[in-house]
N, C-alpha and C positions, 0 to 999 in steps of 0.2 A: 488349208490354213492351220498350221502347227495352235494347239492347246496355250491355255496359259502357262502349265506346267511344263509343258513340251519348251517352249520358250525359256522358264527360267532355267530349264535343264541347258540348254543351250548357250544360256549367257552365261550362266557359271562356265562349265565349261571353255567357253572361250576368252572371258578372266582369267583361269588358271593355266590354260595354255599362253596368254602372254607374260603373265610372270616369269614361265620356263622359257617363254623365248626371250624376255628382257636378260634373263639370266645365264643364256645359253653363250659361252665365248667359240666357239668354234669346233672345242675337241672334248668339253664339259660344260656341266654348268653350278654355274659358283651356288651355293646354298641361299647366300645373296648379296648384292651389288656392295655394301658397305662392312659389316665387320667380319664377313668371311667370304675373301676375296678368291680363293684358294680351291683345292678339292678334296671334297672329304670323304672318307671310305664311305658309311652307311647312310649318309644323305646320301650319295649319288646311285646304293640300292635301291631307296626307295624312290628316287627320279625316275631310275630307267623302269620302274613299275607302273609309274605315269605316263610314261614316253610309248613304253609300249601298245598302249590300244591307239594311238593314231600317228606315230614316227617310230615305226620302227628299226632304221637306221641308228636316230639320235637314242635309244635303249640302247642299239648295242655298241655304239661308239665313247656312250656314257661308261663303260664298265671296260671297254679297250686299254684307255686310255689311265685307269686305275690299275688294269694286271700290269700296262705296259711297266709302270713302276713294283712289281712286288719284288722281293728280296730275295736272293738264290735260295734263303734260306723256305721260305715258301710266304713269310708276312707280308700281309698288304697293309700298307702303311695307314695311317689313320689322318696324315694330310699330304697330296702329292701337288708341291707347289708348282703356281703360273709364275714362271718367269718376268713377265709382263706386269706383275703387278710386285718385283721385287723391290717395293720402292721404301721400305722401312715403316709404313704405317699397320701392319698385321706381326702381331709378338703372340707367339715367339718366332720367327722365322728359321730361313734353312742355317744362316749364319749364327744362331742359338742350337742346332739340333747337331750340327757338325754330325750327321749320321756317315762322311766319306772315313771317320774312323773304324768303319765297321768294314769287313772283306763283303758282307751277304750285302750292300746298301746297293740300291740300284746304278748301272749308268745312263747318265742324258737326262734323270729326272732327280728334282731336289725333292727330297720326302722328309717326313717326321721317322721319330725311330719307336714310334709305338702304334698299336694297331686298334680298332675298334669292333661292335659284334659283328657277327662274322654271317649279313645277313645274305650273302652274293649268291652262293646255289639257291637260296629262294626268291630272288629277285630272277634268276634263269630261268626257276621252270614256271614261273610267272610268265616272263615272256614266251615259254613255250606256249602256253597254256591261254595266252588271250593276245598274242601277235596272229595278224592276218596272214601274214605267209607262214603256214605252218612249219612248207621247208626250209625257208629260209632260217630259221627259226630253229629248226634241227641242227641245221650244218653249223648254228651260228652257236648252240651247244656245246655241238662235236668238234668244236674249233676251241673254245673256253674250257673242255673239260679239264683236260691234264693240269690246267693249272688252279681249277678248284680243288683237284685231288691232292695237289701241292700244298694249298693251302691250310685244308684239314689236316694233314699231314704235320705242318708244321704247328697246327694248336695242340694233337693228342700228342707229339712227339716230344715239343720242346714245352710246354705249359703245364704237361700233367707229370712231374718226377715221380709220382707215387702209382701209376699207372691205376688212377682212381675211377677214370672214366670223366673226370670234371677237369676244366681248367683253371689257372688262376688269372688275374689281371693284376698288372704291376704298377699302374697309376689310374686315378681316378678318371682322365678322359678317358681311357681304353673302354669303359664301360658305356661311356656315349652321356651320362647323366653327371656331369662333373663337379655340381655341387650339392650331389644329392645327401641329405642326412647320414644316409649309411656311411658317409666316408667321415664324421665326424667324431667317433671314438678312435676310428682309426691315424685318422689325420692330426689329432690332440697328443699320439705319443709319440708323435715323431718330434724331435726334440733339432733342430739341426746344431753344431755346433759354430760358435765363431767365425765366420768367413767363409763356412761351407757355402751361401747362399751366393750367386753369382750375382752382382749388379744386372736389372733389365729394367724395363719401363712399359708400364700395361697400357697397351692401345685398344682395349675394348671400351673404356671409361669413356672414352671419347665419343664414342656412336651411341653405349649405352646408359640409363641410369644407374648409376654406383649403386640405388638402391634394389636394383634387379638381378646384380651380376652377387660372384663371388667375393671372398672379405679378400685384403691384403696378407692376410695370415694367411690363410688358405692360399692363395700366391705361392708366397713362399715354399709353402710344404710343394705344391706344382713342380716349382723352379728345382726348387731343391734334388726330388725325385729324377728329373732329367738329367742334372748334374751328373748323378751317381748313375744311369747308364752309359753318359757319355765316358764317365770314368772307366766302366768295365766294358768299353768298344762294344757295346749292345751286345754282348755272347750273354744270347739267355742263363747257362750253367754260370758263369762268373758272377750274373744277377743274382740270380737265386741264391747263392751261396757265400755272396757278399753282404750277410745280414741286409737285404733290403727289408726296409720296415715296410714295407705296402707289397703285400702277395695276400688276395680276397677271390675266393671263387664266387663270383655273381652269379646270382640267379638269374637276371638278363642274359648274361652273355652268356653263360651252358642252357639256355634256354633255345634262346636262337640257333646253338650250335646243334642243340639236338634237333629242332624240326630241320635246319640246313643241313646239318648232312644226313636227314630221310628224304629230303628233296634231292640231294646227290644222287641215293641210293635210285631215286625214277629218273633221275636225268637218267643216269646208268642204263638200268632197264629201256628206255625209250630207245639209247644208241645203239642195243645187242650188247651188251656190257656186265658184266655180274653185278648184281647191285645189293647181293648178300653181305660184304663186308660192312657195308654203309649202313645198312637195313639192322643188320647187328650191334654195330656201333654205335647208330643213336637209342636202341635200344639199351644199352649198357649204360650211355647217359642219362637215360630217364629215368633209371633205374638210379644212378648214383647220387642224382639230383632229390630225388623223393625222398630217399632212405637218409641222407647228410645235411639237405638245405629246408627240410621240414619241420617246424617249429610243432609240436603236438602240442604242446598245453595251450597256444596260440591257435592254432589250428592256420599256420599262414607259411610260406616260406621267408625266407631269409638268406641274408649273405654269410658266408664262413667266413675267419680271420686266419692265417692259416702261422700269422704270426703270436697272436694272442692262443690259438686253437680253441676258437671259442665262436659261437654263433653272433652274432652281428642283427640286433633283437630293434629295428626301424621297420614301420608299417609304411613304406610308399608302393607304390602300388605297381614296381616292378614283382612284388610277390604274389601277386595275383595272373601273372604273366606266360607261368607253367603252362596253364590253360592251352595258349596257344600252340604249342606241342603237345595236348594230349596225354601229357603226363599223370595227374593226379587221376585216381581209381574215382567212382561220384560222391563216395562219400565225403573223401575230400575236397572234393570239388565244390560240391553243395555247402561245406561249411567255408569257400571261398566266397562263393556267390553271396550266402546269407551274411557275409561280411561286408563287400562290396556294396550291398544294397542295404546300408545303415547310411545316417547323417555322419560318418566317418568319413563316407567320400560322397558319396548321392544314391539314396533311393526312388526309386522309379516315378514316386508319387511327387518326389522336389522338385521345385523349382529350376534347380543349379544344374548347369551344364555336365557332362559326363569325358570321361573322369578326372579328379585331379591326382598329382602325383603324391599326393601324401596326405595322410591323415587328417582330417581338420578339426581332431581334437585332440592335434599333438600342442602344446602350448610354444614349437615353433615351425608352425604350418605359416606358409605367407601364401598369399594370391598374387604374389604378384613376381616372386623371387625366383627368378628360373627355373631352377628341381625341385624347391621346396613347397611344392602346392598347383602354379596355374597348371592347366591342360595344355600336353603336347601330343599332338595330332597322329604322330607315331605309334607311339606306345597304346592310346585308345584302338589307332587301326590293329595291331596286332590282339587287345585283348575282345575286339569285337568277333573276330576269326574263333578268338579261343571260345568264345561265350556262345557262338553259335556250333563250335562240335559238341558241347553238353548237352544242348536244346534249350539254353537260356536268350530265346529269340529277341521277348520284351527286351532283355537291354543291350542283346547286341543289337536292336533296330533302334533305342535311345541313343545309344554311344554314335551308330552312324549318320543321325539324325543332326545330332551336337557336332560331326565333323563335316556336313554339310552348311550347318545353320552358322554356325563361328564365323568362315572367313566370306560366306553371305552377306552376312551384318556388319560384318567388323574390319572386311580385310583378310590379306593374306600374312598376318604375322605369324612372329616364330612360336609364341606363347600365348594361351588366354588366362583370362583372370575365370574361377569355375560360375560365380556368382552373377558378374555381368556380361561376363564376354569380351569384355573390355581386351584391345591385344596388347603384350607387349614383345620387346626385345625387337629384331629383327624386322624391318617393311619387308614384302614382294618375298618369301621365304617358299624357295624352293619344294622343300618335301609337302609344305604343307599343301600347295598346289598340286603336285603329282599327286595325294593320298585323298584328294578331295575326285580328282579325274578319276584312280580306279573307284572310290567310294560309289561313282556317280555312273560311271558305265556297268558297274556291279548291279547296281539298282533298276537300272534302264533291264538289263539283261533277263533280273529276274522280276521282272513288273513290277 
């Protein structure tokens, strides 16, 4: 007779596996049934990481079905639309993205023309790495790799012109955190002019509280930014060089890119494959990340402006994110940590759930407004990784403790509030379910 513990292990579990099958259409699965109907690049990484310890198929039909659409040019787009649900209620849709202006845009499949972090070889050797059939799992590798190599290819080639080892992001969803603070000094100078804005109509308002999403200004700066790629037919270089006012090398996103392509570099290796370019490469990133997006007198990193050339000085708690590539030496580390575990965001001895995404004694911290404060389940799972390669066990066994106990208590939504738990945004949310499954087979595995 299964333990009490044994049991709730089980029934979670099997809560979060019906989420992903409520949410599974056939060939993905939607992040969730209401305000995003569609497929998203880095949600459906972190799915097929959930998918993986007990469907292994639906892992790797999760991430098919994403290359199927990448761009000749090597971008995986950051939404590859369901035709099925082209029904006018999700904006901006493919009839705002007009990406068939572009020669690199996929055929057969309607996508966005911007892309998000680029967690995909880590979500592979994930599955190498706790999928049951090991070979299957191989072959299913060695069948994906040429076009993860495509893809790195296409961030160091066409993102980084200064051959810095960093890339930039060119709109605020590309960074996955779309209304996080950091984009607020940024998004304040962009000024657009008269008429540049195209007429559209927000269908998020509808599923969510106005008071949880993004402002109507911010909108605009959105809308605006789209515009001006679709103007220059998505040619990176005619971007870049068409005064675009949003070009910001994220800490998230070179973050992710560096442990992803050191995860390249062992898929590599695993295949018979050199995995020294790769192995080099994120090396070079770590390196470029430390030395440029390190705040010293802060002791935090931060985002670059590359249009202001100036650092981007917002404490959310993608700067404590390094971590999870390994990047900062411990002395740094330690004065992340020692930062981390303040009433800033939650010490070990608080009450508050772990972590929020930003400062909560910025005087505009919300608990409740999607980037600006609740906890999202993502970002904790990767800084729980990171906090456990320093030997910061206490909180990475807090942080996974708060991604267990959240949608325990509360559901499966997109966001929590850090104080109560309280969810919002989004019911039956995808990732949040998968990153609760590896959470929980993670735990199971090591007692």
């Amino acid at each position: 007779m299964p333990s009490a513990k044994e049991k709730e292990f089980q029934d979670l579990i099997e809560a979060a596996e019906n989420v992903l099958k409520k949410n599974w259409t056939g060939s993905f699965t939607k992040p969730t049934n209401s305000l995003y109907p569609h497929q998203w690049s880095w949600d459906s990484c972190f799915i097929s990481i959930g998918y993986c310890h007990y469907n292994q198929e639906r892992a790797e039909k999760e991430l098919e079905r994403l290359f199927d659409a990448q761009w000749d040019n090597g971008m995986i787009p950051h939404i590859v639309f369901d035709k099925n649900e082209l029904n006018g209620l999700y904006f901006p849709g493919p009839d705002f993205w007009q990406v068939d202006c572009s020669p690199d845009s996929p055929a057969g499949l309607e996508s966005s023309g911007i892309c998000q972090p680029p967690v995909h070889a880590t979500a592979v050797r994930l599955m190498m790495d706790h999928s049951k059939d090991t070979k299957r799992a191989l072959d299913y590798a060695e069948k994906i790799y040429d076009q993860l190599v495509k893809w790195h290819n296409y961030l160091y080639d066409e993102r980084d012109p200064e051959d810095e080892n960093l890339v930039y992001i060119r709109h605020p969803w590309e960074s996955g955190q779309d209304n996080s603070p950091v984009w607020d000094p940024v998004l304040k100078e962009i000024n657009p002019p008269p008429g540049e804005i195209p007429p559209y109509e927000r269908k998020d308002l509808s599923h969510v509280d106005a008071a949880e999403r993004p402002t109507d200004e911010e909108y605009d700066r959105y809308v605006y930014l789209v515009e001006l790629f679709r103007r220059q037919k998505y040619d990176e270089k005619s971007i870049r060089t068409s005064d675009c006012p949003f070009l910001v090398q994220d800490v998230l996103f070179n973050t992710i890119l560096c442990q992803a392509t050191l995860d390249l570099a062992e898929i590599a290796k695993r295949l018979g494959k050199d995995p020294r370019p790769w192995k080099d490469q994120s090396q070079k990133t770590a390196e470029a990340l430390d030395q440029k997006l390190w705040d010293e007198e802060n002791g935090f990193y931060v985002d670059f402006d590359m249009v202001s050339n100036s650092q981007i000085h917002e404490r959310v708690l993608a700067g404590f994110l390094p971590l999870f590539a390994g990047i900062p030496d411990p002395s740094r580390a330690e004065r992340l940590f020692n930062y981390l575990n303040t009433h800033c965001f939650c010490r070990l001895d608080d009450t508050c759930f772990a972590a929020p995404t930003f400062d909560r004694s910025s005087p505009e911290y919300s608990s409740s407004k999607y980037w600006r404060g609740p906890i999202w389940i993502n970002l904790n799972w990767m800084l729980c990784i990171g906090l456990s390669k320093y030997g910061y066990d206490l909180y990475a066994d807090r942080i996974m403790e708060s991604i267990i106990q959240l949608p325990a208590q509360n559901g499966f939504y997109e966001y929590f509030d850090p104080d109560t738990g309280k969810g919002y945004g989004s019911t039956d949310f995808s990732w949040t379910a998968a990153l609760l499954i590896d959470v929980l087979y993670q735990r199971k595995l090591n007692g």
